[in-house]
N, C-alpha and C positions, 0 to 999 in steps of 0.2 A: 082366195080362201082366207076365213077370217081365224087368226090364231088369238087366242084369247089369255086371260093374265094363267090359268093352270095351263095352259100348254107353257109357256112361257116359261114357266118353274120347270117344268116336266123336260123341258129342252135344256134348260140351266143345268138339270142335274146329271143329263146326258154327257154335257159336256163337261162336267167339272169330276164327273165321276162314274167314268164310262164302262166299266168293269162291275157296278152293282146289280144287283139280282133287281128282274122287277116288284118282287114281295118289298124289297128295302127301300126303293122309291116310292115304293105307294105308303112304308110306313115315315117313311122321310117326309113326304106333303102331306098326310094324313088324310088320305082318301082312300077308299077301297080298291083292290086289288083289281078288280073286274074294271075298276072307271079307268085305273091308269091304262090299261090293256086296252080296253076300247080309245082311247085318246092316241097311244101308240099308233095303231092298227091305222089309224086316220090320217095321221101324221103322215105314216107312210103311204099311203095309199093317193095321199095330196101333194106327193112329192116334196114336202117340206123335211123328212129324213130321207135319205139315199142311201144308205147305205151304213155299214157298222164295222168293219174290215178297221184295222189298225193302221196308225198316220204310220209310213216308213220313211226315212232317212235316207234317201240318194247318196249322201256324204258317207254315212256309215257300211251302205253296200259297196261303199270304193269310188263313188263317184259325186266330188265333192264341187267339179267345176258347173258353175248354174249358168244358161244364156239364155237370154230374149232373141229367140230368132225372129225376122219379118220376113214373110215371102210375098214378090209379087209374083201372080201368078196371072198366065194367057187368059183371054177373059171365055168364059164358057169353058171351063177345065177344074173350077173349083173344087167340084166333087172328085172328079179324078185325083185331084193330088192330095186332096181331105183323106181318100183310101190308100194313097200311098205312103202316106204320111204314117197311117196308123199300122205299118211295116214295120215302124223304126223304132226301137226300144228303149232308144235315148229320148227319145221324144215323148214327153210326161204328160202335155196337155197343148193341143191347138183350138184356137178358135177364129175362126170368122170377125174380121175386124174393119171398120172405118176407117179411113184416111188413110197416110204414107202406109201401102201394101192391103194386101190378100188377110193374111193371114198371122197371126201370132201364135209363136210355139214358145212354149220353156222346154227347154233341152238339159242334159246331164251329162255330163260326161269325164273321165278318169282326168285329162289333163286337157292342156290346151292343144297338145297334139290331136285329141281323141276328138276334141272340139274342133276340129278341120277338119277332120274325116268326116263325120256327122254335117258336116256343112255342106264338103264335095259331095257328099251321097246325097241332099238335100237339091242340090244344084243339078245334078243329072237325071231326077222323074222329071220325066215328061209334063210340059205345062209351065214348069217353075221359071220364070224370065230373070228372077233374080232374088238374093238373099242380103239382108240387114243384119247384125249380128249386136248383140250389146249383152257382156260378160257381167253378171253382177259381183262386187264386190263382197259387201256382207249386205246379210239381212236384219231392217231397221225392225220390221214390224211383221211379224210373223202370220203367218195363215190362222186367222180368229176366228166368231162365232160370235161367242160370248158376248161381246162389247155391244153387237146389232141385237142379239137377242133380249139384252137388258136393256136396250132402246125401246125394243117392240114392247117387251113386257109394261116399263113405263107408261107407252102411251097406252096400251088398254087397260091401265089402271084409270089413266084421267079419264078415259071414254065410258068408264062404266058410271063413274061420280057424277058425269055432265047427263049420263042417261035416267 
């Protein structure tokens, strides 16, 4: 899907200022109300917005300790432990990964005690041959957006001048 230099703004404003009405964004880029609406609609609909739900803070619900978990897992059991996985409430986000292990989880949990129970419970679905753990310290660079969208937005600026 090609996002072009007004989407690009349109996503910038999304993210710098997520709480504006769409009337304020259309008069912010100075487009009509109906275009931002339609550009929205597409956006979503092309899966490049997912969603609008507030970023929440694991630290702030009490659960401030962050891990890289790795799991290998039985080979032909993926999907079973991909659903078992999604049992666990500590468990924020898994994915499917290359190299050492199955699978990468980020996990949360209250303390480093809380963080061994979440591990033993990890270890005991079926499937799981073994777990990796790696605690993060602090966070360098936070969950962004922005920095890629104003890459993209750049280059369809040049794209449009060489066309």
């Amino acid at each position: 899907m090609a996002v072009d230099e007004l989407d690009t703004r349109i996503l910038r404003l999304l993210l710098e200022q997520p709480r504006t009405s769409v009337r304020e964004y259309a008069r912010l880029l100075g487009v009509a109300r109906g275009t931002l609406q339609a550009r929205l609609d597409r956006l979503e609909r092309d899966g490049v917005i997912t969603g609008t739900a507030p970023a929440l803070s694991p630290a702030a619900l009490g659960h401030p300790v962050l891990a890289f978990v790795h799991i290998e897992v039985t080979q032909g059991h993926l999907d079973e432990v991909g659903e078992a996985l999604a049992a666990v409430p500590e468990i924020v986000e898994a994915f499917s990964i290359t190299g050492g292990g199955d699978l990468l989880t980020r996990v949360v949990a209250r303390d480093n005690a809380h963080l061994e129970d979440v591990v033993q419970k990890l270890i005991s679905v079926p499937g799981v041959v073994r777990t990796r753990s790696e605690v993060a310290l602090r966070e360098r660079v936070p969950h962004r957006m922005l920095p890629l969208v104003e890459s993209i937005g750049r280059t369809a600026r040049a794209d449009r001048r060489t066309d």
